[in-house]
Every structure is written in structure tokens, then in C-alpha cells.
N, CA, C and O atoms as CSV, one atom per row, in Angstrom:
chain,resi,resn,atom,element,x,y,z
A,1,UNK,N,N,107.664,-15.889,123.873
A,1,UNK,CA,C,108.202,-16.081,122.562
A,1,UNK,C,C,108.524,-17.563,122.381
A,1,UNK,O,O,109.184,-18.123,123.257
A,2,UNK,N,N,108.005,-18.400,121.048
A,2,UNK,CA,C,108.462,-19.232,120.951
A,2,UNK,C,C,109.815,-19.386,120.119
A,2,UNK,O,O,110.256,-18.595,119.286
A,3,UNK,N,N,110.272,-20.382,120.470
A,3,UNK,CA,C,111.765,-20.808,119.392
A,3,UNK,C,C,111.473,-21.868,118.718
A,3,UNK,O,O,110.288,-22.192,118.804
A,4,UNK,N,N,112.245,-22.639,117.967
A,4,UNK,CA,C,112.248,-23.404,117.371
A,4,UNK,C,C,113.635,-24.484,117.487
A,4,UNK,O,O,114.664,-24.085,116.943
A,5,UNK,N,N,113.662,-25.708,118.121
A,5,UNK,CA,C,114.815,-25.724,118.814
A,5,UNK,C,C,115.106,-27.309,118.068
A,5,UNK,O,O,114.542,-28.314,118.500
A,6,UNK,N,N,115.843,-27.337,117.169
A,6,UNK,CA,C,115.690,-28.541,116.579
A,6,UNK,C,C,113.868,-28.651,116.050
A,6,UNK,O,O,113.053,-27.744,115.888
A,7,UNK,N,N,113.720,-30.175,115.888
A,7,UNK,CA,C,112.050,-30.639,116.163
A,7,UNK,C,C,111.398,-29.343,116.824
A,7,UNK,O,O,110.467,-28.736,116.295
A,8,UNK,N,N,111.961,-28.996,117.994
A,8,UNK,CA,C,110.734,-28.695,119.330
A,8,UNK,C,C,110.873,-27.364,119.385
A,8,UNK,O,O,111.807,-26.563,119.362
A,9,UNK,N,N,109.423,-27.324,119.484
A,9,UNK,CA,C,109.181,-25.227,120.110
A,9,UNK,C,C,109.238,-25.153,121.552
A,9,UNK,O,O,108.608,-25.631,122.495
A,10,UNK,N,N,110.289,-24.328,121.367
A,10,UNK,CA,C,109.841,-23.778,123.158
A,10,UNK,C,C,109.359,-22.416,123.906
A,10,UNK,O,O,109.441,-21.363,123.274
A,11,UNK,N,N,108.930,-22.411,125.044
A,11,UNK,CA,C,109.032,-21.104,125.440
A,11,UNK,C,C,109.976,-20.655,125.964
A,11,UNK,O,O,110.408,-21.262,126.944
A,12,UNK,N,N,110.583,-19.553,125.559
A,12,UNK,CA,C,111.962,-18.753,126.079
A,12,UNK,C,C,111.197,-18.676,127.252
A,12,UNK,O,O,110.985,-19.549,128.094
A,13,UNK,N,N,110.819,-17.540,127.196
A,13,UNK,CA,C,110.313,-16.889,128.524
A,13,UNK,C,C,109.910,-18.176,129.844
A,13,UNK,O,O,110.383,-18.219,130.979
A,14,UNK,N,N,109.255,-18.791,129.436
A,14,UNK,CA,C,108.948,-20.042,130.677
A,14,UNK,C,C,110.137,-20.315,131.336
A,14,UNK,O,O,110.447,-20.080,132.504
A,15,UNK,N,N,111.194,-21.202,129.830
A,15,UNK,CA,C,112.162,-21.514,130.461
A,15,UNK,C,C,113.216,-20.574,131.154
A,15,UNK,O,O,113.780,-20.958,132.178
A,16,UNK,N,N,113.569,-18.956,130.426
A,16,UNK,CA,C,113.759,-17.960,131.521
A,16,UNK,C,C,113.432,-17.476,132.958
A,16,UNK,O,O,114.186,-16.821,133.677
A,17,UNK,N,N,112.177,-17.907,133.257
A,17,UNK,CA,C,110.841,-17.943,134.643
A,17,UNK,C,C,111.677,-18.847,135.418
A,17,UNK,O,O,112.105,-18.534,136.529
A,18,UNK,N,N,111.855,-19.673,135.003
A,18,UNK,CA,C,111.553,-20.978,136.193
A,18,UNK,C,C,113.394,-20.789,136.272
A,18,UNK,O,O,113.889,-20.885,137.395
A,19,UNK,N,N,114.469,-20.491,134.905
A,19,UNK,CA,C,115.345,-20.280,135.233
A,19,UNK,C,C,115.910,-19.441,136.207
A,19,UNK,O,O,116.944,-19.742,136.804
A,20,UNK,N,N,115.300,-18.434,136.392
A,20,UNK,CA,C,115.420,-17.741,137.155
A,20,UNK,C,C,115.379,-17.419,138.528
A,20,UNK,O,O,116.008,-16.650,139.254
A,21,UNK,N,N,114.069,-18.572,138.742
A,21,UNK,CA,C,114.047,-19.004,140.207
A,21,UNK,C,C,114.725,-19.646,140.831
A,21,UNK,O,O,114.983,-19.577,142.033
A,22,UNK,N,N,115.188,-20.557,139.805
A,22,UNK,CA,C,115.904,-21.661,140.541
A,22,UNK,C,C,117.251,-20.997,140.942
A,22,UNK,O,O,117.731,-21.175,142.061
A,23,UNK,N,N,118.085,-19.913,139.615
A,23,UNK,CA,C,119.214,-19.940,139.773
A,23,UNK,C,C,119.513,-18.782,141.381
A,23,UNK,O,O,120.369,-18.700,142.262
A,24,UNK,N,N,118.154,-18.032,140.994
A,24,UNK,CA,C,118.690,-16.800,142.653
A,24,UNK,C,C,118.437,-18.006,143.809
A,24,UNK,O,O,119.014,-17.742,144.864
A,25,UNK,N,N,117.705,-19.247,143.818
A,25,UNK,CA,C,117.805,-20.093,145.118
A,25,UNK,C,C,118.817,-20.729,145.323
A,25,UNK,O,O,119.201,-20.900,146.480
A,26,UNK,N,N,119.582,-21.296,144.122
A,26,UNK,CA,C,120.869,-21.589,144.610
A,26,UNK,C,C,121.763,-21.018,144.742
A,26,UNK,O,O,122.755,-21.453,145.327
A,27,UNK,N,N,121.668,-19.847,144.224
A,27,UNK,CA,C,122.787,-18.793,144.544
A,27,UNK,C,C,123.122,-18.793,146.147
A,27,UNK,O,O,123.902,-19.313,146.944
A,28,UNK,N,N,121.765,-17.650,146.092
A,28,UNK,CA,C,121.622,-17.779,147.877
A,28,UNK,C,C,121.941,-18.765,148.657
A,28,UNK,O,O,122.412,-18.420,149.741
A,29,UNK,N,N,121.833,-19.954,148.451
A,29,UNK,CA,C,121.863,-21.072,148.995
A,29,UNK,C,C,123.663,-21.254,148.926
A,29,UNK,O,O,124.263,-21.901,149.785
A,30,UNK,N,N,124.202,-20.730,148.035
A,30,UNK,CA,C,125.722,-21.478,147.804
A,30,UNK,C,C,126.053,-22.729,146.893
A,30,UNK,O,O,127.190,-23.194,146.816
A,31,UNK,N,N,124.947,-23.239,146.201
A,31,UNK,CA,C,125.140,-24.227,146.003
A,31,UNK,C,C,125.457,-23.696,143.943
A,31,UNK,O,O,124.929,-24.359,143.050
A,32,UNK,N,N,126.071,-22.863,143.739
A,32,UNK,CA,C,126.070,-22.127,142.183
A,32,UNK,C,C,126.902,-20.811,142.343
A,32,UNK,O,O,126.424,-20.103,143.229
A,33,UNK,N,N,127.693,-20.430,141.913
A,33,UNK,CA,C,128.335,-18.864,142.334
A,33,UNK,C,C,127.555,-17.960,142.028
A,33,UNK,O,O,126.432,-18.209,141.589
A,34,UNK,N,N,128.042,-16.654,142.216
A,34,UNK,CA,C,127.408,-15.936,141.989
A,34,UNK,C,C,127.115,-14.741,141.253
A,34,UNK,O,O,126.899,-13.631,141.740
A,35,UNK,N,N,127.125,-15.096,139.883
A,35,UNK,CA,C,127.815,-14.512,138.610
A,35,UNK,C,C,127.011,-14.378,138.002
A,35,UNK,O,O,125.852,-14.527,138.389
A,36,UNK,N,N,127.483,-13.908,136.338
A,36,UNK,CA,C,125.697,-13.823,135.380
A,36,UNK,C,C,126.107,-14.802,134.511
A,36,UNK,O,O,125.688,-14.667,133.362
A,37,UNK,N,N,126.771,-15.700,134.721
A,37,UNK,CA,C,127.291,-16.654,133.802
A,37,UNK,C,C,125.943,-18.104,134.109
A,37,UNK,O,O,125.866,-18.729,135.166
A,38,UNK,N,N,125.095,-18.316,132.961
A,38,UNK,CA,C,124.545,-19.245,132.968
A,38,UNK,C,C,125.032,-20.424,133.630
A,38,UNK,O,O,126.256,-20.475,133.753
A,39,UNK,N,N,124.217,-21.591,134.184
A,39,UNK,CA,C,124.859,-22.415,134.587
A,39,UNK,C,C,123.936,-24.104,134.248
A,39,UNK,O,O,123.020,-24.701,134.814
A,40,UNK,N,N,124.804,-24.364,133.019
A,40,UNK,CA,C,124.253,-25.320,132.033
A,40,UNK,C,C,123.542,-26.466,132.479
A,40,UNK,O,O,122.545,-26.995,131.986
A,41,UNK,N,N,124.349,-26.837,133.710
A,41,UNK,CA,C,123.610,-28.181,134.343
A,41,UNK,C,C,122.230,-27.724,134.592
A,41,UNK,O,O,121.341,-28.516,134.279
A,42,UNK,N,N,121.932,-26.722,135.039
A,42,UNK,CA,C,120.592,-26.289,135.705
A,42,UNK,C,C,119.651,-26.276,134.699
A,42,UNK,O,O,118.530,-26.775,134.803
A,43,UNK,N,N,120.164,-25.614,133.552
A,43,UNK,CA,C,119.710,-25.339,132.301
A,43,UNK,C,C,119.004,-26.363,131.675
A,43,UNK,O,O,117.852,-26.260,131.253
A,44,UNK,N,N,119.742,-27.397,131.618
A,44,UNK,CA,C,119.571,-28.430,131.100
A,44,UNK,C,C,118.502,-29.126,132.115
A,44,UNK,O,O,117.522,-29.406,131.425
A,45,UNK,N,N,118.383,-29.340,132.843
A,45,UNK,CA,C,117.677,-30.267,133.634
A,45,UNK,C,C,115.811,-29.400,133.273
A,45,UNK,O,O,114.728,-29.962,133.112
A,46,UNK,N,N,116.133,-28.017,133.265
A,46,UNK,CA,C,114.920,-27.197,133.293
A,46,UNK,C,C,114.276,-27.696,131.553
A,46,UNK,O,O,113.074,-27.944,131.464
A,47,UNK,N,N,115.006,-27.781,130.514
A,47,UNK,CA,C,114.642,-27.781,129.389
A,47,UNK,C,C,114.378,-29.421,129.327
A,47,UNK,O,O,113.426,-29.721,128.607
A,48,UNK,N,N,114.990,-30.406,129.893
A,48,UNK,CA,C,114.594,-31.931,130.091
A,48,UNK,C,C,113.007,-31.943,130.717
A,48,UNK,O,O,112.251,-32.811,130.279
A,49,UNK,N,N,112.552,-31.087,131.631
A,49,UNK,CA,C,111.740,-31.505,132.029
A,49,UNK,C,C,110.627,-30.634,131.251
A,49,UNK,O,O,109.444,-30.975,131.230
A,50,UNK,N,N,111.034,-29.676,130.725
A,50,UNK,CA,C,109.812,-29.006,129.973
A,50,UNK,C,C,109.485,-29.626,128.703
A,50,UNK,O,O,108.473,-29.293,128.086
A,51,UNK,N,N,110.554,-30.802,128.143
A,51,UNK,CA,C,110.339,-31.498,127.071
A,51,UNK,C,C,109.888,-32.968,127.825
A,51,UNK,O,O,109.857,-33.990,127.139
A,52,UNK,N,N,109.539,-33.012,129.289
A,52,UNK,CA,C,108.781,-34.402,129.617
A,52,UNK,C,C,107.182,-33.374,129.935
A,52,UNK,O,O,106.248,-33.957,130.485
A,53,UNK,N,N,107.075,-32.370,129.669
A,53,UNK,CA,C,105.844,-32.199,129.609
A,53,UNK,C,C,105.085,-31.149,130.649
A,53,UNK,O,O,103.873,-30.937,130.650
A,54,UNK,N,N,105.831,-30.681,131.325
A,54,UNK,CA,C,105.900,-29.805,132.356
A,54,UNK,C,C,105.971,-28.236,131.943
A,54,UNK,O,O,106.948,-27.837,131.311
A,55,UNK,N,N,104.899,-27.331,132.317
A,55,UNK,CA,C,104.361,-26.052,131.495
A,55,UNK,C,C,104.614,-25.122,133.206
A,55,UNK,O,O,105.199,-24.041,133.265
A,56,UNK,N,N,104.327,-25.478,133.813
A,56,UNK,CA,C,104.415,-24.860,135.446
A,56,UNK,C,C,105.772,-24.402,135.806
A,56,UNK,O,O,106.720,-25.134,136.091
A,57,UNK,N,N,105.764,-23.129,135.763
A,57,UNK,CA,C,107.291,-22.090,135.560
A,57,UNK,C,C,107.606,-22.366,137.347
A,57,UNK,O,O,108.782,-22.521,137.678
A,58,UNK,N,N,106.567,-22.410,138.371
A,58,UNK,CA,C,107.117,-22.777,139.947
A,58,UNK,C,C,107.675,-24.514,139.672
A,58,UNK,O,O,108.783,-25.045,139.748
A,59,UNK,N,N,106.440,-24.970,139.364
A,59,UNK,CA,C,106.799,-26.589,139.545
A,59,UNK,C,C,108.527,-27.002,138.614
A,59,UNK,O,O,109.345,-27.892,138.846
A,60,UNK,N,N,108.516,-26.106,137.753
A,60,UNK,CA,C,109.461,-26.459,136.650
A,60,UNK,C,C,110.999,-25.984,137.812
A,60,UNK,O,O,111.993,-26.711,137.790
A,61,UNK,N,N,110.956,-24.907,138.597
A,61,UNK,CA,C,111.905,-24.482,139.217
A,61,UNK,C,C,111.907,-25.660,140.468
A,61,UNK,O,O,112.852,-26.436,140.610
A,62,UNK,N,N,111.149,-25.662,141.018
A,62,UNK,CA,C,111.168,-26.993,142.755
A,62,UNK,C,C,111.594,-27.797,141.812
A,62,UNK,O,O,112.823,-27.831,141.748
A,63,UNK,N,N,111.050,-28.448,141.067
A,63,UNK,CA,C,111.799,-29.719,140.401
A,63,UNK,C,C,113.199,-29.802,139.987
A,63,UNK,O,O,113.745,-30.852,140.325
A,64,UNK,N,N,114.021,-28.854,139.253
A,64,UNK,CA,C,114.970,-28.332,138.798
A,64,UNK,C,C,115.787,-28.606,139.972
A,64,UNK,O,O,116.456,-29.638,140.023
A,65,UNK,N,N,115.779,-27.629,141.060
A,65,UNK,CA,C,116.625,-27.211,142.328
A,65,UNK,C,C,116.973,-28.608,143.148
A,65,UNK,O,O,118.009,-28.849,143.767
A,66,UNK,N,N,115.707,-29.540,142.963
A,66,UNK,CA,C,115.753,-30.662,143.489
A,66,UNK,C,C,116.630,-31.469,142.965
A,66,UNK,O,O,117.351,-32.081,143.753
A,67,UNK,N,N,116.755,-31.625,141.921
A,67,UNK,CA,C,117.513,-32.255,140.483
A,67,UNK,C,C,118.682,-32.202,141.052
A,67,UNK,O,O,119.263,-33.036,141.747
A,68,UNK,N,N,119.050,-30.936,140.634
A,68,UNK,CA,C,120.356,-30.118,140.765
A,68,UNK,C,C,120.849,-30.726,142.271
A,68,UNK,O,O,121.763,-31.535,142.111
A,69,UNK,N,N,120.543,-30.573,143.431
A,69,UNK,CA,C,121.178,-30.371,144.524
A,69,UNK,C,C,121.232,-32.186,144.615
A,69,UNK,O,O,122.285,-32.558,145.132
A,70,UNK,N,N,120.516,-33.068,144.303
A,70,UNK,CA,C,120.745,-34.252,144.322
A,70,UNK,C,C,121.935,-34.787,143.234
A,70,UNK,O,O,122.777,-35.619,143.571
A,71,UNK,N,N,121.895,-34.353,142.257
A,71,UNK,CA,C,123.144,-34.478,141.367
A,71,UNK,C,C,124.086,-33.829,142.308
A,71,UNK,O,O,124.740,-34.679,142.913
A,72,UNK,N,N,124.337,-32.779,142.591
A,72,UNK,CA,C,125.772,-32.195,143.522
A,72,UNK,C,C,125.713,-33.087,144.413
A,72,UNK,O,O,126.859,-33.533,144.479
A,73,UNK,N,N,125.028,-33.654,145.189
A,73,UNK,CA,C,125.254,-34.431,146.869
A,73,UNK,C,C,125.507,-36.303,146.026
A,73,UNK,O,O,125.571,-37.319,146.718
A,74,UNK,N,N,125.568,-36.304,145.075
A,74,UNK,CA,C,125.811,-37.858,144.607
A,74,UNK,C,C,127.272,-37.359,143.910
A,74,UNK,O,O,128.221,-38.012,144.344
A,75,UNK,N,N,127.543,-36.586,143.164
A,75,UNK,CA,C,129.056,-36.149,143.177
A,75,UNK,C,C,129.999,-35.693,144.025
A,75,UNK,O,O,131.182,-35.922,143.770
A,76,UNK,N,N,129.706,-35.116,144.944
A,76,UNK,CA,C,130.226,-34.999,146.119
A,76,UNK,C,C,130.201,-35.903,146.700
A,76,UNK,O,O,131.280,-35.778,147.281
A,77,UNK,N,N,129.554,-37.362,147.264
A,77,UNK,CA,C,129.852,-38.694,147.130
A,77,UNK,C,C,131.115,-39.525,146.559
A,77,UNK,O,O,132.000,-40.058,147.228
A,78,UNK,N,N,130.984,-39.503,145.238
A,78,UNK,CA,C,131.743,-39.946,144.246
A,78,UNK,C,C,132.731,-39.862,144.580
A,78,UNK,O,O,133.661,-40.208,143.852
């Protein structure tokens, strides 16, 4: 299904796909609780990169998780 999101169409479903992967890997992982409560940072990083051009629901998730866990390990820094 597409949306209409501002300007830009997206795919729900893609961005649901790849959401989905990412969020049961960090779950498991610990690095996200473990709830049904969306979790925006992730969100966001998934919809940034599908608006740099990225259609690949795996590639869109490895990229994401990568994102994500490098943002947590530079705040946890901080």
C-alpha cells in the first residue's frame, strides 16, 4: 500500500518489512525493550534511508540496526 506522506509516497508495507526485522533483532539482542510500542529512532532512520533511495526490505533492516546500535554506542559515550 502506498501513502502519501507529505511530497512523498511510501510503501507501508516495505517500511513495516524491514521494520520488523530490525525491531525482533534488537529486541533479542537487548538493545530496544520488549514491548509493542514502536520505537521512533529506528523508525526514523528506516524511513531516512528509504527516502535516500533504498527499496531492499533486508538491506533497509542491516542498515537500520547498524545505524541504530552506532547511535546507542556514541551516546553511551557521551
Amino acid at each position: 500500500m502506498l501513502v502519501e506522506r507529505g511530497l512523498q509516497v511510501m510503501n507501508v508495507e516495505l517500511v513495516s518489512e524491514a521494520y520488523a526485522i530490525a525491531a525482533n533483532y534488537l529486541r533479542r539482542s537487548g538493545a530496544i525493550p520488549d514491548t509493542l510500542v514502536t520505537d521512533e529512532r529506528l523508525l526514523g532512520i528506516i524511513i531516512e534511508l528509504l527516502q535516500q533511495g533504498e527499496f531492499n526490505k533486508i538491506r533497509l533492516a542491516n542498515t537500520a540496526i547498524a545505524r541504530f546500535e552506532t547511535q546507542s554506542d556514541a551516546r553511551a559515550v557521551a
